[in-house]
C-alpha positions in Angstrom: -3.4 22.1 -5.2 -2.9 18.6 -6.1 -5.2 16.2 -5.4 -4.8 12.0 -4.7 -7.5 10.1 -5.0 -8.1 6.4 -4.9 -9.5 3.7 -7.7 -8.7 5.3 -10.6 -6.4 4.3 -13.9 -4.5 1.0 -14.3 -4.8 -1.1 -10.9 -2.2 -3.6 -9.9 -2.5 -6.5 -7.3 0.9 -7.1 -6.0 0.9 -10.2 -3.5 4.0 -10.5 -0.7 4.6 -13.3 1.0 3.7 -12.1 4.7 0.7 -13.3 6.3 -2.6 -12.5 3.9 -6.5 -12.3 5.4 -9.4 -13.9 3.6 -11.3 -12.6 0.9 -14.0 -12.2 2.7 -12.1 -10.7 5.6 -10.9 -8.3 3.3 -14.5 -7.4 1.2 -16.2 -6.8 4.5 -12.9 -4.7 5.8 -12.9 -2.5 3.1 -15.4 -3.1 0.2 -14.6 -2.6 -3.2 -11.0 -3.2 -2.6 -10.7 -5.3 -5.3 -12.1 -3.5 -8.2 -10.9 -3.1 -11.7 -7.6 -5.0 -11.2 -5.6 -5.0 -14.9 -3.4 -7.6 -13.3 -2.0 -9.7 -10.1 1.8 -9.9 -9.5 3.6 -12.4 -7.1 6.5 -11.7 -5.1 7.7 -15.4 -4.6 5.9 -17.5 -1.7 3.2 -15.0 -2.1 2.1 -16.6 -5.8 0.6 -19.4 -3.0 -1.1 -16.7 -1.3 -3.1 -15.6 -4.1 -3.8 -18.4 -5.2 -5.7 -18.7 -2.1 -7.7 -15.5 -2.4 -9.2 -16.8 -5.7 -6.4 -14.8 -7.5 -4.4 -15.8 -11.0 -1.2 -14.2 -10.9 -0.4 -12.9 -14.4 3.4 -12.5 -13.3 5.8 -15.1 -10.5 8.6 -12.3 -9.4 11.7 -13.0 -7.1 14.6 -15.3 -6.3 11.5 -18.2 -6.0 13.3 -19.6 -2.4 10.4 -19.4 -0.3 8.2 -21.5 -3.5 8.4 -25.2 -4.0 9.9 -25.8 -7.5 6.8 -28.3 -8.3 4.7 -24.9 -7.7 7.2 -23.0 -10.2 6.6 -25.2 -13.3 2.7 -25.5 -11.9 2.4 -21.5 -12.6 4.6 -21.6 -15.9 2.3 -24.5 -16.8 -0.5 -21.9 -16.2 0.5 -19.7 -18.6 2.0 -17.4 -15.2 5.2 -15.5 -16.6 7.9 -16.2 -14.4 10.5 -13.4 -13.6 13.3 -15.3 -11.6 16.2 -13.7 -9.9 19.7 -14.5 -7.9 19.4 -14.9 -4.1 22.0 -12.1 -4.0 20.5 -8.9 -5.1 19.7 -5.4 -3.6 16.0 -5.3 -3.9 13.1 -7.4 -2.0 11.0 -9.6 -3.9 8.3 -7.3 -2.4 10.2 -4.6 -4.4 10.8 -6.4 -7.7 7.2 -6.9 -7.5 6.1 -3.4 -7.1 8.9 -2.8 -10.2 7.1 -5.1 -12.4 4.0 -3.7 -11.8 5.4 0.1 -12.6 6.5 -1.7 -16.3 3.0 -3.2 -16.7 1.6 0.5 -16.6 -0.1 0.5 -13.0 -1.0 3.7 -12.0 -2.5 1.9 -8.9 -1.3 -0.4 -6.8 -2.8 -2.5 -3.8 -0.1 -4.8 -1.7 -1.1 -7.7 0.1 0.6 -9.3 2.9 3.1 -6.4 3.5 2.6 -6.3 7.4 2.1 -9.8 8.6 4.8 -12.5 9.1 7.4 -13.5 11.4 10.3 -10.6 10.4 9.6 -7.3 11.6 12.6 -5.9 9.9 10.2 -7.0 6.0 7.3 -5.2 7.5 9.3 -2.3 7.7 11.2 -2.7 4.5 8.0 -2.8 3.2 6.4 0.1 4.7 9.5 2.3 3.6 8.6 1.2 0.1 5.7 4.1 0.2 8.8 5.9 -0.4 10.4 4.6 -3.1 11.1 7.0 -6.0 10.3 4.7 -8.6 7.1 4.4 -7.2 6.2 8.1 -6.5 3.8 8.5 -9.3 1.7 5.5 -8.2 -1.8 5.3 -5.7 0.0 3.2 -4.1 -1.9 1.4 -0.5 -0.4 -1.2 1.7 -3.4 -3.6 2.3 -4.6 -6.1 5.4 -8.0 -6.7 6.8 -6.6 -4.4 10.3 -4.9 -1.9 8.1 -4.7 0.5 5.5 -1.7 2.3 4.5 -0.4 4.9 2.5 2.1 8.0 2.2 1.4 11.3 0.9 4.4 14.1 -0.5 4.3 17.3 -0.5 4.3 19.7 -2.5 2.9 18.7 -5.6 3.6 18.6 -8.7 2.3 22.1 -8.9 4.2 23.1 -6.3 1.2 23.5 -4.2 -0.9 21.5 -1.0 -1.7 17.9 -1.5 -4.7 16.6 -0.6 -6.0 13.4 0.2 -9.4 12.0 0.7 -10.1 9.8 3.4 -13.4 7.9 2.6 -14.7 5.6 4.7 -17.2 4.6 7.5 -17.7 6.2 10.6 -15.3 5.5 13.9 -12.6 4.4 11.7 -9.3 5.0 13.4 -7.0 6.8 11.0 -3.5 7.9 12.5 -1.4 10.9 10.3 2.4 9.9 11.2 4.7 12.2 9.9 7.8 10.5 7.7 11.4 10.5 7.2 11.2 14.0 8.9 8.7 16.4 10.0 5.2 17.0 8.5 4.2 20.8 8.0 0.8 22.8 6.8 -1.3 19.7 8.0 -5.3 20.6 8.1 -8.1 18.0 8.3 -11.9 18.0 7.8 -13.8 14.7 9.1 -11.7 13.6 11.8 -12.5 14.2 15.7 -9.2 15.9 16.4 -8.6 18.7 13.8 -5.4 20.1 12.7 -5.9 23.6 11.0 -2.6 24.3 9.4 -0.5 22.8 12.1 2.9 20.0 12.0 3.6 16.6 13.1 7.0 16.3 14.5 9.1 13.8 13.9 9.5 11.9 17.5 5.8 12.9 19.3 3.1 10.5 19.0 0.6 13.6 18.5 -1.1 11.8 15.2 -2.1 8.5 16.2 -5.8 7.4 16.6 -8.0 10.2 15.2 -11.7 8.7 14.5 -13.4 9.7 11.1 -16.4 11.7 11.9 -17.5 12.2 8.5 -17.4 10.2 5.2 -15.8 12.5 3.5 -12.8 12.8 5.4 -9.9 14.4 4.1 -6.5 15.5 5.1 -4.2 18.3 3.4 -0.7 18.4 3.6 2.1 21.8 3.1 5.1 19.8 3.1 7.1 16.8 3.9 5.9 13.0 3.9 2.7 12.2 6.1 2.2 8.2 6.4 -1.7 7.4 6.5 -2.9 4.4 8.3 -6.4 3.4 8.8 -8.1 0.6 10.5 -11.6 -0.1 9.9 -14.4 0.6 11.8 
């Protein structure tokens, strides 16, 4: 059985330019969120927004069209590496971002400002991202002071069940969404509603608000994607 866990190895801040809580909205959401970061990364306009949070971006990543050029050569002046591309590209910012921080060695990664903002199509762009292959060997969270977010795959490496911990305080919402396709072999401990070995269907709306009863929550998955999101309590 393979187990993911959180805080552990290299950890990345990557800042998008959607709408970004306070630091202290954030410390007293979910504590410790913050610890042992290796190294902040800015996807364009959201170099501004971690600035704000008390954070030096290390690297500036992204076509720079949502960042005033003053604020560019402010950064560079900072010692900030800049990493500029063409407006015409594939990839988001958001996803350059997360690239970078895969080539600085994260092995966790935390994403701020992924949900907010006027475009809805970005916050799903960047909720898709979870999936990314590139990005499949990361602990890799989605991060706001309403939500937590995260995707789990199964099997393992091993071949075997993936579990997840779920740690947190008591009352938390936490919803088990099942992803790009059916969720199978899906047991929890900690959570009000339990499953015991049971699916989430793609379509049905059977995961959504479950309440951590316990702590030390967890959920194990059999096979397929499960999305995780958790509000705090």
């Amino acid at each position: 059985m393979t187990s993911q866990s959180e805080n552990a190895g290299r950890h990345i801040i990557v800042v998008a330019d959607g709408d970004v809580a306070g630091r202290a909205e954030l410390d007293a959401a979910w504590p410790r969120w913050a610890d042992g970061i290796a190294a902040v990364v800015a996807a364009d306009g959201g170099y501004a927004r971690a600035i704000a949070l008390g954070l030096a971006p290390d690297v500036l990543v992204g076509d720079l069209d949502s960042i005033d050029p003053e604020r560019v050569d402010a950064a560079a002046g900072a010692g900030t590496r800049i990493v500029r591309f063409p407006a015409d590209k594939d990839e988001s910012d958001t996803e350059l971002a997360l690239l970078e921080a895969v080539a600085l060695g994260a092995t966790q990664v935390t994403v701020l400002g992924a949900f907010g903002g006027p475009r809805l199509d970005h916050a799903l762009a960047n909720v898709w991202l979870l999936a990314h292959p590139r990005l499949a060997a990361l602990d890799l969270v989605l991060l706001d002071a309403g939500a937590r977010a995260r995707l789990i795959v199964a099997p393992g490496l091993d071949g075997g069940v993936v579990e997840c911990a779920l740690p947190g305080r008591l009352g938390a919402v936490v919803s088990l969404l099942p992803f790009g396709g059916d969720a199978e072999g899906i047991t929890t401990r900690g959570l009000r509603y339990p499953l015991r070995g049971e699916p989430l269907r793609m379509g049905p709306a059977r995961g959504l608000s479950n309440v951590r009863v316990e702590a030390g929550a967890s959920v194990t998955l059999g096979a397929g994607r499960l999305l995780l999101v958790e509000r705090p309590a």
